[in-house]
Backbone of each chain as ProteinMPNN parsed JSONL, in Angstrom:
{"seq_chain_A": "XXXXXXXXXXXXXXXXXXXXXXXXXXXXXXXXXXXXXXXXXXXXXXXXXXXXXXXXXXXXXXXX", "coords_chain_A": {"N_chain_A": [[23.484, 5.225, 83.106], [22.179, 8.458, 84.627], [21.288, 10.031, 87.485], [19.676, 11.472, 90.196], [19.672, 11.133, 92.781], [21.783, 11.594, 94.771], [21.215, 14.21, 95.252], [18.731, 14.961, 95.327], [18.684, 13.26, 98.074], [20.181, 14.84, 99.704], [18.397, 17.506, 99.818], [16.809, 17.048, 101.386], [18.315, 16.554, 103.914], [18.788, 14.062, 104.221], [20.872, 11.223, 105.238], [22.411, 8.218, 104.039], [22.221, 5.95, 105.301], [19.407, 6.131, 105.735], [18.215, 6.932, 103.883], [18.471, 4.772, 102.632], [16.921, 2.374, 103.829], [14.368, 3.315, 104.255], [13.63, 2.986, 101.288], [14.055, 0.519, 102.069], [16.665, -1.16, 100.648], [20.3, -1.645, 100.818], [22.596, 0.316, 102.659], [25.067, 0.283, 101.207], [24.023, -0.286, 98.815], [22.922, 1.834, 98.191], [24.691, 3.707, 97.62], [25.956, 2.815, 95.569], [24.58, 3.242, 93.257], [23.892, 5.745, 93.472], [26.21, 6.835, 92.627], [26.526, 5.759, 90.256], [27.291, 3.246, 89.779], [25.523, 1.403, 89.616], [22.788, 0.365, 88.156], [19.169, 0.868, 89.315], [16.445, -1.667, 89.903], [13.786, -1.659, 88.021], [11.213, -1.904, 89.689], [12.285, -0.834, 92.12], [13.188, 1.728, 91.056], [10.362, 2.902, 90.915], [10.3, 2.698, 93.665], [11.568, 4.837, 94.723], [10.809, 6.742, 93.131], [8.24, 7.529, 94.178], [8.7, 7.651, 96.798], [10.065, 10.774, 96.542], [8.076, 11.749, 95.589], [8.218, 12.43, 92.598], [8.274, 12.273, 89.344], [9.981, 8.909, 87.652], [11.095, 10.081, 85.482], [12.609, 12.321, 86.339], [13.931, 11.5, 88.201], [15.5, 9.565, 87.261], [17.902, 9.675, 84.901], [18.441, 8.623, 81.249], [21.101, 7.837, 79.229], [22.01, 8.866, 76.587]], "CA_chain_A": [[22.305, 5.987, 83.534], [22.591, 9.159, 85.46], [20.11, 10.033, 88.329], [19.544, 12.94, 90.916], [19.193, 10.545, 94.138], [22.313, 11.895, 96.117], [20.659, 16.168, 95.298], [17.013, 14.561, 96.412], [18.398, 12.943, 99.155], [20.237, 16.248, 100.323], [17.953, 18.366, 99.802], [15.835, 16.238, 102.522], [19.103, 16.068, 104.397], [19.248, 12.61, 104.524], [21.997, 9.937, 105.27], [22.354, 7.134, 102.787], [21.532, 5.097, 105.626], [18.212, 6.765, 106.219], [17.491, 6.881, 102.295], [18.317, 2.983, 102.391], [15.964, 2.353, 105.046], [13.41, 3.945, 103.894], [13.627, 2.299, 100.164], [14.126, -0.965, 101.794], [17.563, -1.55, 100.106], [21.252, -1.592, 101.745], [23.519, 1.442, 102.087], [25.84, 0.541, 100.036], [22.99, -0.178, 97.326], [22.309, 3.284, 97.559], [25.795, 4.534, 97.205], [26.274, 2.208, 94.15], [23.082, 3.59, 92.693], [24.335, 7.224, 93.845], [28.053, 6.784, 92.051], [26.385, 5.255, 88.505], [27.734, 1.983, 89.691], [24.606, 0.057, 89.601], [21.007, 0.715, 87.711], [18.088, 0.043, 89.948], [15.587, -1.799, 88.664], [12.308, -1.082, 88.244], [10.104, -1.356, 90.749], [12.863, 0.146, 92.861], [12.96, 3.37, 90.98], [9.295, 3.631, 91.35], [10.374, 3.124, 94.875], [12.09, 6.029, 94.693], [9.571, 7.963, 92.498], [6.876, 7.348, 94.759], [9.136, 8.292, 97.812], [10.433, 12.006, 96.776], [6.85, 12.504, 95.12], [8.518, 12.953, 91.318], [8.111, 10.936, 88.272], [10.994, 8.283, 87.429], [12.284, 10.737, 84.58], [12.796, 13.45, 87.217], [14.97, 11.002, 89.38], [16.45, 9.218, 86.313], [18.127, 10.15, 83.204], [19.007, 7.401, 80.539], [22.525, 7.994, 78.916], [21.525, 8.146, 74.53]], "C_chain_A": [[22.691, 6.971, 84.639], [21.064, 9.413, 86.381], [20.511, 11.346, 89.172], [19.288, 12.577, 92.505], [20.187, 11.249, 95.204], [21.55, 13.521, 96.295], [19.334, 15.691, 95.875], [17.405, 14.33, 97.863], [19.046, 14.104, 100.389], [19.945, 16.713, 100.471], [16.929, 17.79, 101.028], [16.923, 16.0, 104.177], [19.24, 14.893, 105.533], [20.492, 11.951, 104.498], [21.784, 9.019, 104.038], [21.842, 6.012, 103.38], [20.187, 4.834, 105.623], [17.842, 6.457, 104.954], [17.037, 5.012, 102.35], [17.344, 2.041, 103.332], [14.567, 2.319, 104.727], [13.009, 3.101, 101.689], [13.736, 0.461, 100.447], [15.609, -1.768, 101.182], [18.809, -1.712, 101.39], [21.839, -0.556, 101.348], [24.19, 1.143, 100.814], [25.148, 0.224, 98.854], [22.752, 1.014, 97.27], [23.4, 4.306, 96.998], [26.257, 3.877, 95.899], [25.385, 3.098, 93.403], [23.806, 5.509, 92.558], [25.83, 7.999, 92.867], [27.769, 6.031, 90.693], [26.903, 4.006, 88.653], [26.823, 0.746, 89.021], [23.216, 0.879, 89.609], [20.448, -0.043, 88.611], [17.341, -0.743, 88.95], [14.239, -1.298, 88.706], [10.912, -0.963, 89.008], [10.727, -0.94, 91.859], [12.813, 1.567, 92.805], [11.587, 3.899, 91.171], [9.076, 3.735, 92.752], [10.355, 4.616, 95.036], [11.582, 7.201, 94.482], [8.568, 8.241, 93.339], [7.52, 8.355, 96.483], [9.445, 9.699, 97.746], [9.003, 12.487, 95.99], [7.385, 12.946, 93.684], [8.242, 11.773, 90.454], [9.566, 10.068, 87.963], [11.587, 9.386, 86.732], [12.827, 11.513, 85.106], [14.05, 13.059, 88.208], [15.934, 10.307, 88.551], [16.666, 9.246, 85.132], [19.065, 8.926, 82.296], [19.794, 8.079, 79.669], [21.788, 7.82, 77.481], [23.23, 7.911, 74.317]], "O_chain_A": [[23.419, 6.566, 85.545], [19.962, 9.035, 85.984], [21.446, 12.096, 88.892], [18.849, 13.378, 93.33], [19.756, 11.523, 96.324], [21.356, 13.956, 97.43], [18.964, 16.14, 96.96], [16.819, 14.892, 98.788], [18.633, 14.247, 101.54], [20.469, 17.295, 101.421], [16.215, 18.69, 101.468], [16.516, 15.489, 105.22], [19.529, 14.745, 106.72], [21.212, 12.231, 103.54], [20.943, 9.254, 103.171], [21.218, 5.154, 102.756], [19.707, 3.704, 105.542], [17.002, 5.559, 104.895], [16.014, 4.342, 102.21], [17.346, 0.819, 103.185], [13.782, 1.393, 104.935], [11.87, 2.882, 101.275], [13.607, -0.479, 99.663], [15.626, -2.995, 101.276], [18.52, -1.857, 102.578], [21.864, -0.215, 100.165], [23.961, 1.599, 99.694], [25.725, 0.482, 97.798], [22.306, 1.419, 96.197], [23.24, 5.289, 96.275], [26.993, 4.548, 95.175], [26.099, 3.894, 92.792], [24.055, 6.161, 91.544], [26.214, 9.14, 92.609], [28.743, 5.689, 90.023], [27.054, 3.444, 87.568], [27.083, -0.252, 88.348], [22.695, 1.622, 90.44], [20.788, -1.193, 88.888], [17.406, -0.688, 87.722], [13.805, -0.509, 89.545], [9.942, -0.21, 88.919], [9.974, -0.604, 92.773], [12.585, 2.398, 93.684], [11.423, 5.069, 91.515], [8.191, 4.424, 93.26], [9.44, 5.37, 95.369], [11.668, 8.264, 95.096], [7.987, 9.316, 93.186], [6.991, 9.309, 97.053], [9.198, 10.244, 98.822], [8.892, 13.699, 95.809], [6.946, 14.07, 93.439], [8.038, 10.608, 90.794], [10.5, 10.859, 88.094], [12.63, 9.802, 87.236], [13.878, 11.771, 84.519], [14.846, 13.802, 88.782], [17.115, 10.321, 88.899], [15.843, 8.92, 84.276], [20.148, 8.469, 82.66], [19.242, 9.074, 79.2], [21.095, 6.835, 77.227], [23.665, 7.475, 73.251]]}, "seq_chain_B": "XXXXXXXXXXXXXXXXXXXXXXXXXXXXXXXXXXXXXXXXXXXXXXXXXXXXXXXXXXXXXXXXXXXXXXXXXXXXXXXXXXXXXXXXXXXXXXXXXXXXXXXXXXXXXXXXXXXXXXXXXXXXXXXXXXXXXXXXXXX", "coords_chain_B": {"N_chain_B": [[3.121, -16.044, 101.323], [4.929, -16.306, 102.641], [6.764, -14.67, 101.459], [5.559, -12.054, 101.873], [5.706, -11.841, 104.878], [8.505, -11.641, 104.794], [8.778, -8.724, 103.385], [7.55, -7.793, 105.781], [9.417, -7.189, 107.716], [12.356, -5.305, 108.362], [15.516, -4.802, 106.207], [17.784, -5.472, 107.37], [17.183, -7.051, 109.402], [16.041, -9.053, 108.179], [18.058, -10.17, 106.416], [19.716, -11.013, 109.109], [18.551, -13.147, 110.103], [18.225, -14.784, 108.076], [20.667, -15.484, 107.018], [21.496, -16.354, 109.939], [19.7, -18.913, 109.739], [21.153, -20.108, 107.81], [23.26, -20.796, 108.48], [22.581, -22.379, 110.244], [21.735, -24.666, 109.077], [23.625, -25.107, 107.467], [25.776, -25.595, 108.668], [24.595, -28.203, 110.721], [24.644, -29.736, 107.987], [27.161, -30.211, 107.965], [28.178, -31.495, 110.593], [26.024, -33.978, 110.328], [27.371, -34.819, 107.878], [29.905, -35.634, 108.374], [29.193, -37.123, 110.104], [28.313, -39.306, 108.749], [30.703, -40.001, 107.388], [32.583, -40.403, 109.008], [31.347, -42.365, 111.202], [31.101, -45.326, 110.608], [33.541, -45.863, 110.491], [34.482, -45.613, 113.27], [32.002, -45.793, 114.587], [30.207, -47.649, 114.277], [29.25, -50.688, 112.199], [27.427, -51.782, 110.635], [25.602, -51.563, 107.278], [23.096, -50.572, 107.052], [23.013, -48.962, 108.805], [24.719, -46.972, 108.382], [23.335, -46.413, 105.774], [21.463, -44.835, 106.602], [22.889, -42.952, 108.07], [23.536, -41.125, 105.779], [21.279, -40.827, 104.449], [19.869, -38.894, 106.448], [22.003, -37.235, 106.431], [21.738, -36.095, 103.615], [19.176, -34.738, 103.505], [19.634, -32.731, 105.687], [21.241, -31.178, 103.506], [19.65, -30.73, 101.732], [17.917, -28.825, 103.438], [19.698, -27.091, 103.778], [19.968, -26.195, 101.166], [17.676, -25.164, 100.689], [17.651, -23.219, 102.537], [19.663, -21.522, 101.758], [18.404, -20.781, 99.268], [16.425, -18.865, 101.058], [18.158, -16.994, 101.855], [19.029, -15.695, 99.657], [16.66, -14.654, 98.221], [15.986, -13.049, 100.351], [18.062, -11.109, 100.705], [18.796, -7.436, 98.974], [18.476, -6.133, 95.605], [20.926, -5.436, 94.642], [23.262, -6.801, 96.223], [22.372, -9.541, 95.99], [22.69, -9.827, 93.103], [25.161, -9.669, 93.455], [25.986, -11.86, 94.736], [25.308, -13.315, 92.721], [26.406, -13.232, 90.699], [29.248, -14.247, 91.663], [28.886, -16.777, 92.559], [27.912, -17.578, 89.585], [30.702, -17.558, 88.812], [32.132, -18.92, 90.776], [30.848, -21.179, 89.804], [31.485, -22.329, 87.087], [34.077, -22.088, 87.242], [34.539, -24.054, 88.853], [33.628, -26.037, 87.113], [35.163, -26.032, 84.572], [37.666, -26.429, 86.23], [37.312, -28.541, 87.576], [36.924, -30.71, 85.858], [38.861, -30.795, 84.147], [41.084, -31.614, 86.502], [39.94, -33.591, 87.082], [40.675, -35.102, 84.408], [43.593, -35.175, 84.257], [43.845, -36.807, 86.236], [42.93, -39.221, 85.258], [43.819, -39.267, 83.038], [46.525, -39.953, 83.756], [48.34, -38.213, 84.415], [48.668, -36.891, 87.272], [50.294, -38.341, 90.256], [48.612, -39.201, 92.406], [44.973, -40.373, 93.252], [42.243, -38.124, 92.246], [41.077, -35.705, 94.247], [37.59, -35.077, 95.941], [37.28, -33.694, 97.527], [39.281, -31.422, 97.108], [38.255, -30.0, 95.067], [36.06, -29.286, 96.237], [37.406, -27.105, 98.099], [38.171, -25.015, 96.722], [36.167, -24.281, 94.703], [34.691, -22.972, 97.156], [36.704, -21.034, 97.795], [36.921, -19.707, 95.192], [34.131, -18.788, 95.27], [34.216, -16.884, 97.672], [36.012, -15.115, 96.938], [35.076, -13.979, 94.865], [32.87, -12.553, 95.821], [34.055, -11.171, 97.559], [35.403, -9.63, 95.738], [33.05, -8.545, 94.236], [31.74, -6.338, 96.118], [34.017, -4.668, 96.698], [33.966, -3.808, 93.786], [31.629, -2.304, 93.804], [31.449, -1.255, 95.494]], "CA_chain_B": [[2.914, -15.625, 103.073], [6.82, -15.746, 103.683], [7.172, -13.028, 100.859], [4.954, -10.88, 102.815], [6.337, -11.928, 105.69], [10.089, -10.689, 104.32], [8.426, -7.672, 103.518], [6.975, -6.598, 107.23], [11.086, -7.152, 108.439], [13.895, -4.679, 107.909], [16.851, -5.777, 105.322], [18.797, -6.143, 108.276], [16.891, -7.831, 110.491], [15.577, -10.468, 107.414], [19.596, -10.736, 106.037], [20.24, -11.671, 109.897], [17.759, -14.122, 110.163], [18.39, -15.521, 107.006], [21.889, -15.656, 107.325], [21.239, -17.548, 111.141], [19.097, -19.746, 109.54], [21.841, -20.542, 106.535], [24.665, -21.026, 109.361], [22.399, -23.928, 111.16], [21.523, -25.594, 108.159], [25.066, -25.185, 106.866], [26.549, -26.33, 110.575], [23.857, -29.575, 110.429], [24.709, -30.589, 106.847], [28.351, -30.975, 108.14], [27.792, -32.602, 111.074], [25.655, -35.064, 109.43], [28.28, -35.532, 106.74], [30.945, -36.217, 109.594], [28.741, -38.747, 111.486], [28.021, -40.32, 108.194], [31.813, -40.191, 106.856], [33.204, -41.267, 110.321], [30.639, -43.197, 111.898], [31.681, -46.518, 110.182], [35.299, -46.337, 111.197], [34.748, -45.635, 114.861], [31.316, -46.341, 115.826], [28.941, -48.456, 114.079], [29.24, -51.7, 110.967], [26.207, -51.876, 109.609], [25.206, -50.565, 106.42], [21.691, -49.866, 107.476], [22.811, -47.45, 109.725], [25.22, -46.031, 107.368], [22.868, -46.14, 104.684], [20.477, -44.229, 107.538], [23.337, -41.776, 108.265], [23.371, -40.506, 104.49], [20.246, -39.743, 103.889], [19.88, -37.478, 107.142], [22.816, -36.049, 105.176], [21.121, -35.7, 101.967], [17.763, -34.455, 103.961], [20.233, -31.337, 105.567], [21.734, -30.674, 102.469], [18.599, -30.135, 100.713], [17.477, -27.874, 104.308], [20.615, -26.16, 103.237], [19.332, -25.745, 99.883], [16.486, -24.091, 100.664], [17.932, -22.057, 103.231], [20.401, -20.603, 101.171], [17.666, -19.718, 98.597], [15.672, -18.196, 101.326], [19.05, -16.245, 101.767], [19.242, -15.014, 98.641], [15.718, -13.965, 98.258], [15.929, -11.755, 101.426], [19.046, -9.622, 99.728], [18.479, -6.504, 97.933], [18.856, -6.105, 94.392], [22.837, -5.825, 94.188], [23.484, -7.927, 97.221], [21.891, -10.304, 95.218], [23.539, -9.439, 92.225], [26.73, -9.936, 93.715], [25.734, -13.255, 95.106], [25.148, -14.195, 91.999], [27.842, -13.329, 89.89], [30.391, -14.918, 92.447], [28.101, -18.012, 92.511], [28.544, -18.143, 88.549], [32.312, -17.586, 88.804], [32.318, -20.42, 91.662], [30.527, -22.608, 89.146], [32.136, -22.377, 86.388], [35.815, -22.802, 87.66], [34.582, -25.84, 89.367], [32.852, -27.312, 86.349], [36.442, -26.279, 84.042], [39.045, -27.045, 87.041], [37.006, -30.153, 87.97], [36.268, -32.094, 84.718], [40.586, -30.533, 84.002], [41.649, -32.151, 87.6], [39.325, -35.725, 86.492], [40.874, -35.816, 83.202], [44.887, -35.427, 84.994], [43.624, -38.734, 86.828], [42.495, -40.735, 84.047], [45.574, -39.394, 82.286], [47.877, -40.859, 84.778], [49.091, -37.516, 84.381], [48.992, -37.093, 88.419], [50.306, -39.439, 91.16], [47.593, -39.881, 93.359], [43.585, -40.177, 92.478], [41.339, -36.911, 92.235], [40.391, -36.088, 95.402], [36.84, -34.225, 95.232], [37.826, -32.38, 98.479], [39.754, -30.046, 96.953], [37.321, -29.378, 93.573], [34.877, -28.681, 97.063], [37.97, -26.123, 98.795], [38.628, -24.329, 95.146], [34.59, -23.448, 94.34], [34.918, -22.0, 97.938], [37.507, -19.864, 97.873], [36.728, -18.646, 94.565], [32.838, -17.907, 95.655], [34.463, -16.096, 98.585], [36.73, -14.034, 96.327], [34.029, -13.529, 93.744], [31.993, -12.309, 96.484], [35.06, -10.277, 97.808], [35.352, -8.471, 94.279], [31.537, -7.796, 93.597], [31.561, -6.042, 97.156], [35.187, -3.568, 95.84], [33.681, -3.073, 92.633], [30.427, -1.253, 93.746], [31.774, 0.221, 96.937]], "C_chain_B": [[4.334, -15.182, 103.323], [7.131, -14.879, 102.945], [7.094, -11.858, 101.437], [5.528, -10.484, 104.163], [7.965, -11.192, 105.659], [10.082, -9.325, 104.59], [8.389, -6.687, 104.337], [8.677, -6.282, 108.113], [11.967, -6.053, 107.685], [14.811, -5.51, 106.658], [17.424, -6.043, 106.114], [18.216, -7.03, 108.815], [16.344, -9.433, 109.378], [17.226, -11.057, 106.88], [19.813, -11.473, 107.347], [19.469, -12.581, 110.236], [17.728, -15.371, 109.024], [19.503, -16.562, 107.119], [21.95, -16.984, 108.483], [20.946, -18.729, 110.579], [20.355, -21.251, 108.528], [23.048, -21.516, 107.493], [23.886, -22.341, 110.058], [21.948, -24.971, 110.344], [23.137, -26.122, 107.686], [26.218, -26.349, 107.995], [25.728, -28.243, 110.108], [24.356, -30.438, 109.418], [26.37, -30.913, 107.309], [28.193, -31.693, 108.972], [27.22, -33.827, 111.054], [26.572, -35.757, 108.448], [29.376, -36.198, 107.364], [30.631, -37.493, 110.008], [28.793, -39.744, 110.072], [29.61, -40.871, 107.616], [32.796, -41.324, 107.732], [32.909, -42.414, 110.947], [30.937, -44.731, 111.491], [32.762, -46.552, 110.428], [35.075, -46.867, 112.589], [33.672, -46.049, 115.489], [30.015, -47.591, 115.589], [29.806, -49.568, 112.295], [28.606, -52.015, 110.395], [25.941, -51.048, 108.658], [24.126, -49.842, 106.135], [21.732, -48.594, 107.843], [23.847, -46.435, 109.061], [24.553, -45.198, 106.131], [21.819, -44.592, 105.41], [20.91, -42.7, 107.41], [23.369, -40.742, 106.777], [22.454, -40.106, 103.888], [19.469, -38.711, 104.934], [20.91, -36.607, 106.515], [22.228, -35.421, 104.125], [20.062, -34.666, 102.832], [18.174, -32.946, 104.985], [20.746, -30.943, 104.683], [20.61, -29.806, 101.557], [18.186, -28.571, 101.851], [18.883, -26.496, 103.712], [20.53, -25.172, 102.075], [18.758, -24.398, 99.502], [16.572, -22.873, 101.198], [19.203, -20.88, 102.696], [19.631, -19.85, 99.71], [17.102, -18.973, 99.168], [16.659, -16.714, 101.667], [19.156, -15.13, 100.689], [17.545, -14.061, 98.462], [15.145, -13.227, 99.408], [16.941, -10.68, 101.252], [18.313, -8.796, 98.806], [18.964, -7.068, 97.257], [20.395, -6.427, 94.225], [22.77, -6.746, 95.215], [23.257, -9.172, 96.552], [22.586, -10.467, 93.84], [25.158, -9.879, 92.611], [27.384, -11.415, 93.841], [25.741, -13.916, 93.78], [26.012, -14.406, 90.773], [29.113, -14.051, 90.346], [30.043, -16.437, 92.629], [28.288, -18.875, 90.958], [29.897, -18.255, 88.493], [32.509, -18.947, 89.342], [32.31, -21.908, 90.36], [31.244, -22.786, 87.816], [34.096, -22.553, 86.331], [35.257, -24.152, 88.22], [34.413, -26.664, 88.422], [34.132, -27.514, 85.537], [37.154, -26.738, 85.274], [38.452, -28.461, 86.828], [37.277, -31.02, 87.216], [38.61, -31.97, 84.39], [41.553, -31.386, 85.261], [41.055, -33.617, 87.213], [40.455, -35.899, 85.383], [42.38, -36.169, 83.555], [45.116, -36.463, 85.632], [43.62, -39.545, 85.794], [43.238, -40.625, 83.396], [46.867, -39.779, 82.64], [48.508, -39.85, 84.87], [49.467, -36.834, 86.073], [49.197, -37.947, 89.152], [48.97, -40.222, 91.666], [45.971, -39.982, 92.31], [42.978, -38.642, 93.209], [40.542, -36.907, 93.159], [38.977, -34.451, 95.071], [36.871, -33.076, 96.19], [38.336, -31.426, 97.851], [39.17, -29.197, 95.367], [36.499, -28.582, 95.371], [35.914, -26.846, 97.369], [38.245, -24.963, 97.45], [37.064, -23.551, 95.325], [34.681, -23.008, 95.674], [35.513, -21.26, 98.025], [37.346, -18.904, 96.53], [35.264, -18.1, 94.667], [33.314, -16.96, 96.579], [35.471, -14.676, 97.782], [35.93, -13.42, 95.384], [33.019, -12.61, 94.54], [32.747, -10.654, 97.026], [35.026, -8.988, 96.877], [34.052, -8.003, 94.059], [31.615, -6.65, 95.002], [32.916, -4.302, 97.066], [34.365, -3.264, 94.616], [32.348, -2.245, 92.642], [29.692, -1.231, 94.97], [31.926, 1.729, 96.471]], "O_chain_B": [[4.8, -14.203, 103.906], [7.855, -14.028, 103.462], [7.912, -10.95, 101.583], [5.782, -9.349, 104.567], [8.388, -10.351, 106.453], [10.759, -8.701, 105.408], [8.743, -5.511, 104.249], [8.938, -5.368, 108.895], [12.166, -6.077, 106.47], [14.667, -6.695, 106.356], [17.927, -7.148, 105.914], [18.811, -8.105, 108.735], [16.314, -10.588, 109.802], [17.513, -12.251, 106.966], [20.123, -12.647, 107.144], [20.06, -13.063, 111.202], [17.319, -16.526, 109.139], [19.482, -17.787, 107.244], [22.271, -18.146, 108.232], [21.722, -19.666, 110.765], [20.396, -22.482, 108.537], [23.522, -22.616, 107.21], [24.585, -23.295, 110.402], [21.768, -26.098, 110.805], [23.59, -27.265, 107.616], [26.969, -27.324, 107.952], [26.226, -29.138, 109.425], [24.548, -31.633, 109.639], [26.791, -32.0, 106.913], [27.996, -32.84, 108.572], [27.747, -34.761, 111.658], [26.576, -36.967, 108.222], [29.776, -37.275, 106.923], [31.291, -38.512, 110.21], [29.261, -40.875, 110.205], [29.74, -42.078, 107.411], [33.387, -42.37, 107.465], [33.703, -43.304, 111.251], [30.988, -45.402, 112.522], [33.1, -47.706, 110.689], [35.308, -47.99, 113.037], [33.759, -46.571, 116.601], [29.252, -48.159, 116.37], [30.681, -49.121, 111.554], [28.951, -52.661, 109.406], [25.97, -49.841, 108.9], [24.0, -48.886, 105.37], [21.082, -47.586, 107.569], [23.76, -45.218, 109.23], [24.824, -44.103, 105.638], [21.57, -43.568, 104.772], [20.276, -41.71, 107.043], [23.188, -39.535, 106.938], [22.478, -39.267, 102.988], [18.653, -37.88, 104.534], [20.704, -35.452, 106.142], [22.312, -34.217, 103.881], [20.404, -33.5, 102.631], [17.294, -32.097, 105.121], [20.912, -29.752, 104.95], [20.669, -28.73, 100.963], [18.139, -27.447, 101.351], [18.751, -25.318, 103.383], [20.822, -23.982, 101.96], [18.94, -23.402, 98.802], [16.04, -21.823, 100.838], [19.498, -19.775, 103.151], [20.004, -18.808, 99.172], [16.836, -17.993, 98.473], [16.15, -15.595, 101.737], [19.334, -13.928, 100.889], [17.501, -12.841, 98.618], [13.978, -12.837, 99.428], [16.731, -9.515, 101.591], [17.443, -9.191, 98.029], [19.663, -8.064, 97.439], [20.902, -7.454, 93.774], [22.015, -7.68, 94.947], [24.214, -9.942, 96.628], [23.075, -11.584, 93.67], [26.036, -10.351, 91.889], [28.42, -11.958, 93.458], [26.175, -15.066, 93.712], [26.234, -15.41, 90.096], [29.951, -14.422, 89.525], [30.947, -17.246, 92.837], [28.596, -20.059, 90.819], [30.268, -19.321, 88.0], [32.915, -19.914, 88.697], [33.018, -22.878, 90.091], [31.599, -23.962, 87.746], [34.933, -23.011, 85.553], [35.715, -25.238, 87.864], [34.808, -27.827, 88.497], [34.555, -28.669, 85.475], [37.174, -27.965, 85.18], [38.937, -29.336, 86.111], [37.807, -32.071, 87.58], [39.4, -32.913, 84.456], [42.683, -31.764, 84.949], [41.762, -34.617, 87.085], [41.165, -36.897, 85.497], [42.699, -37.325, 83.277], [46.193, -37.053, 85.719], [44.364, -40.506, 85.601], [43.688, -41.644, 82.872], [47.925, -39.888, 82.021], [49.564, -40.082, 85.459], [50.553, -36.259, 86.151], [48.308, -38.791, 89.042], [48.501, -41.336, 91.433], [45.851, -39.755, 91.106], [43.209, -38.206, 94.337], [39.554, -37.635, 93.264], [39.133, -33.4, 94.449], [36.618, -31.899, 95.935], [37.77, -30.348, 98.038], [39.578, -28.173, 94.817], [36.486, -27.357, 95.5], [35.459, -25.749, 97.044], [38.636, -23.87, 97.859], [36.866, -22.5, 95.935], [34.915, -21.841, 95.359], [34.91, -20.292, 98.491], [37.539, -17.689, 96.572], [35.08, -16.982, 94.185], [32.768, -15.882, 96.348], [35.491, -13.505, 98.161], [36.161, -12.241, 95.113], [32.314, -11.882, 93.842], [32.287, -9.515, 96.953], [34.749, -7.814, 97.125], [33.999, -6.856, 93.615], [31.418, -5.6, 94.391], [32.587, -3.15, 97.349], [34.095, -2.063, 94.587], [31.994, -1.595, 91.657], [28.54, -1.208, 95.405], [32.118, 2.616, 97.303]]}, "name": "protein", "num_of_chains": 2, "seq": "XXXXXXXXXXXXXXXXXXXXXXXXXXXXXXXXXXXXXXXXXXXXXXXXXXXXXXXXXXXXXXXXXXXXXXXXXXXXXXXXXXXXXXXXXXXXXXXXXXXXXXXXXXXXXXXXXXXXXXXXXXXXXXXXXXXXXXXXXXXXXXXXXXXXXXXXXXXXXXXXXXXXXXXXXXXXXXXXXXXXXXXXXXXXXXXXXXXXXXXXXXX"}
């Protein structure tokens, strides 16, 4: 799954700490997440959705 | 309540509280296991009070229990994830080494008898390495 979290969270110029903070998670959950390591799950990404104001598909793109 | 409670805390500040909590349960259940292991050599002959000392053992073990689930359910998602993949690894070498180290006893195929100490020092070191690797692999 690819996503758009490190360009959101730049464009806000945020830290990863600051993102992770703010989502409730741990840095390095956000840099996993950030590097395709590791799918959130789902009521995280609507964290996420809810936090930059976009819809999930906007923040994440599922691999066909 | 304590969900909610999780909730109103930081990840840090609920991991370090957790954590604390895990380390004085963890601390207790040895000490208890000490007094009860020792305590008949050096300080007491009765089996009352042996029998006594073992189930304050049992009765931190379980505090242990709990406090290492309340551990886990204060980790994020991966954190959690990680925990728990290194937790299956743990268990599963212990359950093959172990029952593989019993059967080397009953096969006469080692000297001594199967001590369960070192089935305990094994599932630790490989939870700690399992833990090690989930932590490298999604750095």
């Amino acid at each position: 799954m690819q996503n758009r979290l490190k360009v959101l969270r730049a464009e806000r110029d945020w830290t990863q700490a600051q993102l992770a903070a703010e989502l409730d998670v741990s840095r390095q959950t956000v840099n996993a997440i950030e590097k395709g390591k590791f799918d959130p799950s789902l009521p995280l990404a609507f964290k996420a959705s809810r936090l930059f104001g976009m819809s999930i598909e906007e923040i994440f793109q599922y691999d066909e | 309540m304590n969900d909610t409670t999780n909730d109103a805390v930081s990840l840090q500040g609920r991991t370090r509280r957790n954590t604390i909590r895990l380390a004085w349960w963890t601390g207790a259940w040895l000490v208890t296991m000490a007094t009860a292991v020792f305590g008949p050599l050096i300080a007491w002959e009765s089996k009352v009070i042996s029998l006594g000392a073992i189930l304050v053992n049992v009765a931190a073990g379980i505090g242990m229990i709990v406090a290492n689930k309340q551990h886990l359910d204060g980790l994020d998602e991966l954190q959690r994830k990680i925990q728990l993949e290194a937790m299956a690894i743990a268990l599963g070498v212990g359950l093959v080494a172990g029952l593989a180290y019993s059967t080397l006893d009953v096969a006469n195929v080692i000297a001594g008898d199967a001590e369960i100490s070192f089935l305990v020092i094994l599932i630790s070191l490989t939870y700690i390495g399992g833990v090690l690797i989930g932590r490298r692999k999604y750095a």
